[in-house]
Steps between C-alpha positions, in 0.01 A plus 500: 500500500904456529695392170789190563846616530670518180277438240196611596221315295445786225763831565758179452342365214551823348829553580643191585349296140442829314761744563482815742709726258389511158325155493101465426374698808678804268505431159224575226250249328644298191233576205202255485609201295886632477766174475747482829822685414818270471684420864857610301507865372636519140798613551572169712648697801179501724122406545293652306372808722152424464606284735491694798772347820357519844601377825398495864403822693724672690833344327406158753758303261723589194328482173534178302698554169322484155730566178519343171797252417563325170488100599570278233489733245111636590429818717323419815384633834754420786331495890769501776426512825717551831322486816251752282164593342408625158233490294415664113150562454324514163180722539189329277148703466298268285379100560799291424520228222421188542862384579852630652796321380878543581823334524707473828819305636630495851889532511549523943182392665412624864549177677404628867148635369131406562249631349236393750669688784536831589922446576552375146249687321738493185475454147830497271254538200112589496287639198181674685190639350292731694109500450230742565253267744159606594540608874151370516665150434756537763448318904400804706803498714765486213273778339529725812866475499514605165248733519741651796832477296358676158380776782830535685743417169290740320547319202191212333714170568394210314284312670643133334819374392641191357811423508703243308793347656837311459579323795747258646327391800180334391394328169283660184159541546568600892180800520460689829413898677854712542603466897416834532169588294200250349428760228833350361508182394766291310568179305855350484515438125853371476638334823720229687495293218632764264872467394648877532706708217191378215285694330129378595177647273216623690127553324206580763150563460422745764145431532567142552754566810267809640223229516714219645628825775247732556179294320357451863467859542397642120386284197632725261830625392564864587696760278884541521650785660859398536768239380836450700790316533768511782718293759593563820654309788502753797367279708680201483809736455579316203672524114364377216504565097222415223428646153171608311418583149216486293230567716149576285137493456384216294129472368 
């Protein structure tokens, strides 16, 4: 069986969402029931290095940029991208909480992308949480290929992600599979309708947006292995700017 060009449905996944330097494929377990670490490090100056960067194999694009910057008085996450792709990747062990809650705001939005083609498979913000699915679960073709890319990556991909976007192209509530792989799928929380440079609140049950994603395939909610959040716009070529802070387990 041949993987697509340039993200292959798993080895990408990996590298591409999670990071082929340092990211998840690399970095150790979080302890059972431990609290995600801060986005900003204390000292302000970077992210907090248990959140590990990652970009695409091979050097494919220059990495997004993730540093701190004091807006408005408060220390947040900055994402820039340039025609790039970057990722931080939070590694989890244990079943998550019932909810995930953060704050974003988009500053320069990607106008040219699309998130439900491979050209403008770009995201100027996205908060992703990978999940442990039972292969059993899984269609038997989308298993094989994943099946074939732990085997040839060497590495135990995750076999689901979900992915939370901010998008300019199509309106909140916009759910779909990523251009390039069904075992990620997304929902546009904030969209066309959203005014840029605001802060917007996020609080998602998980299990409620596995089941409306992946509830045709398993009934139950698998455990966490990974949380990220990155930007990138190497495919439209584009530039864009957003902040992040306060992302957290809630019970």
């Amino acid at each position: 069986m041949k993987l697509p060009k340039r993200s292959p449905a798993f080895i990408a996944l990996c590298f591409s969402l999670l990071g082929s330097q340092g990211g998840f494929c690399q970095t150790a377990l979080a302890p059972a029931n431990a609290a995600l670490a801060p986005l900003t490090a204390v000292s302000g100056l970077a992210p907090h290095p248990a959140w590990q960067p990652g970009g695409l194999p091979d050097n494919k694009a220059p990495r997004s940029v993730f540093d701190t910057v004091v807006l408005n008085g408060e220390t947040v996450l900055a994402l820039r991208t340039q025609a790039s792709y970057g990722v931080l990747t939070h590694a989890w062990q244990s079943a998550a909480p019932e909810f995930l809650s953060w704050r974003w705001r988009l500053e320069r939005p990607l106008a040219a992308a699309d998130i439900k083609t491979k050209a403008g498979d770009d995201a100027a913000l996205k908060v992703c949480v990978m999940l442990d699915q039972p292969l059993a679960d899984i269609p038997l073709l989308q298993r094989s290929v994943l099946a074939l890319a732990r085997s040839v990556s060497g590495q135990n991909l995750p076999s689901a992600t979900l992915c939370y976007l901010w998008d300019s192209r199509y309106p909140a509530g916009t759910r779909g599979a990523n251009p390039y792989s069904a075992r990620v799928r997304y929902v546009v929380l904030n969209g066309s309708e959203t005014a840029v440079g605001q802060w917007v609140s996020q609080r998602r049950n998980i299990a409620d947006d596995f089941a409306a994603l992946f509830g045709q395939e398993s009934k139950a909610l698998p455990s966490v292995t990974a949380v990220a959040v990155g930007a990138d716009s190497d495919n439209t070529l584009g530039t864009s700017l957003g902040y992040l802070t306060e992302l957290r387990w809630l019970p």
